[in-house]
N, C-alpha and C positions, 0 to 999 in steps of 0.2 A: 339484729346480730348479737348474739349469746355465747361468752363461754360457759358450758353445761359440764358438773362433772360426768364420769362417764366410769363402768367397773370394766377393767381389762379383761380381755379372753384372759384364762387361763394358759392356753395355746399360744397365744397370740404369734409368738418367733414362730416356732410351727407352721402356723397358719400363711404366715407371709411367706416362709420361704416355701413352701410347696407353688408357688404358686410364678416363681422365679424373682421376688423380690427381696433379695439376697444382702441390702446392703443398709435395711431396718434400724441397726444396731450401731452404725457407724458415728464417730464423734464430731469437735468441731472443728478435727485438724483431716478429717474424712478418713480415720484410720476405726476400722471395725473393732469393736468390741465383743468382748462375751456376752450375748443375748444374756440379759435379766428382764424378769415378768415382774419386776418391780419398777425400772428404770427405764426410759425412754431418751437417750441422747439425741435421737433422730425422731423417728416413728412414736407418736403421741398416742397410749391407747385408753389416760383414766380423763381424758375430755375429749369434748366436739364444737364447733359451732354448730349454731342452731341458728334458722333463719327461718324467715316470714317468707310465704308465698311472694307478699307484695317485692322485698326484697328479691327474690330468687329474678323475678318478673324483671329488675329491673338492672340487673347484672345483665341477664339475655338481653331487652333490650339497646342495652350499652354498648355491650360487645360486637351487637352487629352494628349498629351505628358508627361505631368506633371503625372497624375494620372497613367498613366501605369508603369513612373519610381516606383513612390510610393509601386503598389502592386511588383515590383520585390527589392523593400527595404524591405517589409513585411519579404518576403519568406527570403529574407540573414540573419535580424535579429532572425525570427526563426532556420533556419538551424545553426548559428553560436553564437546561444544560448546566446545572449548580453543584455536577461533582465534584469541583475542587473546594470548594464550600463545604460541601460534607467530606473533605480530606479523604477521596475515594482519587487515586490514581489515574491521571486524564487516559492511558491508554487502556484501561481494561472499559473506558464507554461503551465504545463499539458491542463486547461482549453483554452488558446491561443493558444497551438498547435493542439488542436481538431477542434477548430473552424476553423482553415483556411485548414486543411485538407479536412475536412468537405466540403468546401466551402461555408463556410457558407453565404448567399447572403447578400448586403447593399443594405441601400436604396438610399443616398444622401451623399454629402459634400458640402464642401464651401473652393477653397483658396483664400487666401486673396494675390494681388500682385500690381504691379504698370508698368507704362507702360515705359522704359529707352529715353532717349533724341533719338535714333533710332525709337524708336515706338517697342520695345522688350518688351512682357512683362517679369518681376521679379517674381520668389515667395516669400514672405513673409513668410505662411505658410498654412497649410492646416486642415482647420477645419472639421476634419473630425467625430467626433463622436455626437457632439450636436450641431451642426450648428444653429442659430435663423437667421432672418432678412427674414425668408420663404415665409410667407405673404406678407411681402411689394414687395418681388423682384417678388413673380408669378403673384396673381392678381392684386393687389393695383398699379404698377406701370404698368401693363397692361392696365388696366381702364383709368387709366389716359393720357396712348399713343390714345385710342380710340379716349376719349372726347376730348383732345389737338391737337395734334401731328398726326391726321388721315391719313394725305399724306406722313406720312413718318413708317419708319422700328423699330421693338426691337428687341433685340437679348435676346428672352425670348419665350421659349418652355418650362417651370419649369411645369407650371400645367399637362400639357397632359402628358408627361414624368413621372411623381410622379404617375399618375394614370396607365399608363404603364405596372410601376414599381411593383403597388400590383399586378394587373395582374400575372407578373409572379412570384412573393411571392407565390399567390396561388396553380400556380402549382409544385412550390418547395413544399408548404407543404399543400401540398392534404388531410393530415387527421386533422389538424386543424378548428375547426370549430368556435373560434372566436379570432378575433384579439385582443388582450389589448394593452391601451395606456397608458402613466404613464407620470406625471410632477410634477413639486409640485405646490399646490393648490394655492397658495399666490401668485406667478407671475402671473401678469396679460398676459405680454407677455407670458409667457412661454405656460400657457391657450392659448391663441389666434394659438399659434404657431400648437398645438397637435389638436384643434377643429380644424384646417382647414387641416393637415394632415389626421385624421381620415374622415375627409368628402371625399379627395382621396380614400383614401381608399375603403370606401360605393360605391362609383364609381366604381369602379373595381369589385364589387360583394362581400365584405365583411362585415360578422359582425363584429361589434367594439363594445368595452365599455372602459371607463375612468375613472381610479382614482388617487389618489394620493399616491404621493413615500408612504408617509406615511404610509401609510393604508395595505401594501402588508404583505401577512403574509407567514407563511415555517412551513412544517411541519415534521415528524422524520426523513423521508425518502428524504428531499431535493426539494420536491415538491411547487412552489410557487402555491398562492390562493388571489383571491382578497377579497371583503368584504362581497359578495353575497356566499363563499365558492367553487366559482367555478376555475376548476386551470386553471391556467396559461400555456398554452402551448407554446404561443409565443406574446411577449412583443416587441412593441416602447417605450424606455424609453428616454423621454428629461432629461437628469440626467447621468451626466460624469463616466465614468467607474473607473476610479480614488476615486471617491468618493466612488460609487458600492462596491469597492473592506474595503471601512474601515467604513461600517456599518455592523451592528452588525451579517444579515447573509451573509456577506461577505462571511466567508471560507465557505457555502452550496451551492455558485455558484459550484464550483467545480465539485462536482457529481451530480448537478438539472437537472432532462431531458429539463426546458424549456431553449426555445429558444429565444435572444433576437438580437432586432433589435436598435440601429446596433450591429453586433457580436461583440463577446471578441476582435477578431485580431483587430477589429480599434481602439485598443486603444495602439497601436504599432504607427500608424496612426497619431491617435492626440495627439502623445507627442513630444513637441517639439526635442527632440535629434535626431527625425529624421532627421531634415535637415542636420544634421552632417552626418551623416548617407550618406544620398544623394550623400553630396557632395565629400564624400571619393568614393561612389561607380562610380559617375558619375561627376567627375572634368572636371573643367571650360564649363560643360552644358550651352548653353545660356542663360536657363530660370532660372538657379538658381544664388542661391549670394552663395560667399561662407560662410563656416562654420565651426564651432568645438569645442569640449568640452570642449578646451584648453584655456585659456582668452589670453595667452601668444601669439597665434597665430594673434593674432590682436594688437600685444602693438605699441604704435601710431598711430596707425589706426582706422578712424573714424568706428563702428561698433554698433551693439545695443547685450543687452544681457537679453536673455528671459530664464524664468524659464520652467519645459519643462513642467509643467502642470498650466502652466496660461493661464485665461481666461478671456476676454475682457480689454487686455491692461494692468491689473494687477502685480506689480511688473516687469515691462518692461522697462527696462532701454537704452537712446541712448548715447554714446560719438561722440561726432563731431570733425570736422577735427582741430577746433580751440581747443580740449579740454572742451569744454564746457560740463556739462551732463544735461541732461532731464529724471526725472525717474517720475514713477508714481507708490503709495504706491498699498498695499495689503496685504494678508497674504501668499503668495504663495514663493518658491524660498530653504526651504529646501531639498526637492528632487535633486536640481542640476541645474545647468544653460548650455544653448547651447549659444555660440557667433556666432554671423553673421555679415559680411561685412555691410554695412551703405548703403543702398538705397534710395534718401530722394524722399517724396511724392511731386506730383505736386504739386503748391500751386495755389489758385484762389483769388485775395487777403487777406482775413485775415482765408481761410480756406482749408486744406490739404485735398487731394482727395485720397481715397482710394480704389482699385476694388476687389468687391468678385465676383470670378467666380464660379456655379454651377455647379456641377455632379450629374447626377442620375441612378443610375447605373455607366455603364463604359461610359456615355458618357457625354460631354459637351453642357449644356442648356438653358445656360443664364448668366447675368450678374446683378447685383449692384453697386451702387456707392452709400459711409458712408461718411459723411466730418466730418472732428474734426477741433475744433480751436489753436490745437497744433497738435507735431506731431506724438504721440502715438496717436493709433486708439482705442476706449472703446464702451460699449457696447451702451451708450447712446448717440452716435454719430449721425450726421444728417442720415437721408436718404435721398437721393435724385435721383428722377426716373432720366431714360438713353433715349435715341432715338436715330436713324442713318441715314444718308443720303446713300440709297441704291446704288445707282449711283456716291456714289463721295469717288475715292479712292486714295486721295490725305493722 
């Protein structure tokens, strides 16, 4: 793994936002800037990483190994009933255990991991229920291997996979006749992220419509409806389950026939205690670091300590080996905290490399690379496309 320089499109703003990735330019308070073909606040275009076959080989293997642990941590947290452990709500079980009965299908994830002085990847952890960075990792950084990088390889299948993916959504739910998509209206990312999901979609042969969290309504019976009064049978919502569960009709999830995407059970998933979780069930795994509820378990040892429903680096705290700490404020961290062993990121001089690998469905599709100028990873951290030398697996 390589930072390579790289000469910008000339185009480059152009180029992205043609393609609906509209929020390229934005800074580190997520407020859009004037596109300059000089500057990259966001969207990196005078580098790339560069990666080895071997490497590429061994993100995919990771990922799926990774993900297959994960759903057999689902089913032990379920069976061994340790929601209030993972500070999930004892009455919305019922709703989590239907859903994975159910089987109820996913669409995507994201883990986020690093690659060890071996070339092993780590996980970090697993974004599994609102994952962003969608666009830039499918087409955006595709487009850019085209026009750049033509003689060489990406380890990115994300789009064709996500269209796939509704594919078989639809034949899961044969009597659904439209898809709703749900974000909240004010992120411009978050917009960009669900318009280009819902255009998968269309690809696949589905109707879609979009509105905002806001705007959803319920009525006696449990039944969600958008603004048009039309109901809701099955929901994409970019909007954390955690959240879902402490709005106001929160407790009408419960008994609502609709169905959302992604189900109840990923939020088993995306909270962080799973990695404790893991690591009890599957000790000293290669790919994982260890973990625990316990802070005790880590006293002198350099470790990071994540709250289990933070999101983009949010109340994320590391101790290092000198003692030092590095936190990063939020509001998040009354639910509980998970501790984890100290992995540190590669660094490229003044900036830390971080990899998110994609799933769609059960399988492994691709990859990303987020730099920050410390070394918690947040949500408005660079992107920066990837490319590989097919041939060289050094």
């Amino acid at each position: 793994m390589q930072r390579a320089r790289q000469q910008p499109r000339p185009d480059w703003p152009g180029r992205l936002d043609e393609i609906g990735f509209r929020f390229h330019s934005i800074d580190e308070h997520g407020v859009m800037q004037t596109p300059d073909p000089h500057r990259f606040p966001y969207w990196v275009e005078n580098a790339a990483y560069l990666f080895s076959e071997d490497e590429i080989e061994a993100v995919w293997a990771a990922t799926r190994e990774l993900h297959a642990r994960c759903l057999d941590a689902v089913d032990y947290v379920i069976r061994a009933r340790l929601f209030s452990r993972m500070a999930i709500p004892p009455e919305f079980e019922p709703l989590i255990r239907a859903s994975w009965e159910r089987r109820d299908p996913s669409v995507y994830g994201r883990f986020d991991m690093t690659l060890d002085e071996r070339g092993v990847p780590k996980m970090y952890e697993y974004n599994a229920d609102t994952p962003t960075s969608l666009i830039e990792s499918s087409i955006a950084q595709w487009f850019w291997k085209t026009d750049v990088q033509p003689d060489h390889d990406q380890f990115n299948s994300i789009h064709e996979a996500l269209v796939d993916r509704w594919r078989a959504l639809r034949r899961h739910y044969p009597d659904v006749q439209t898809l709703h998509f749900a974000c909240i209206f004010d992120s411009l990312e978050d917009v960009a992220n669900v318009e280009y999901l819902m255009d998968t979609a269309v690809q696949a042969g589905w109707a879609v419509k979009i509105l905002d969290m806001g705007r959803i309504g319920v009525d006696r019976v449990d039944r969600f409806f958008d603004e048009q009064d039309e109901p809701v049978d099955l929901m994409f919502k970019l909007y954390p389950w955690e959240w879902m569960l402490r709005e106001s009709f929160g407790p009408r999830l419960i008994a609502s026939p609709t169905r959302w995407i992604e189900p109840p059970w990923k939020m088993i998933l995306s909270n962080k205690a799973i990695l404790a979780v893991l690591w009890t069930l599957f000790p000293d795994h290669p790919n994982l670091l260890p973990a625990s509820l316990s802070k005790d378990d880590f006293a002198g040892k350099a470790h990071a300590r994540k709250p289990f429903f933070s999101r983009e680096g949010a109340n994320v705290s590391l101790t290092l080996s000198d003692g030092q700490t590095i936190a990063e404020g939020g509001r998040y961290g009354e639910e509980g905290f998970v501790y984890q062993a100290y992995a540190p990121l590669p660094r490229f001089g003044d900036r830390y490399a971080t990899i998110g690998s994609w799933v769609v469905g059960d399988e492994s599709v691709g990859l990303c690379v987020r730099e920050e100028l410390q070394p918690i990873t947040r949500n408005t951290s660079f992107f920066v496309p990837h490319y590989f030398n097919k041939n060289d697996r050094t």
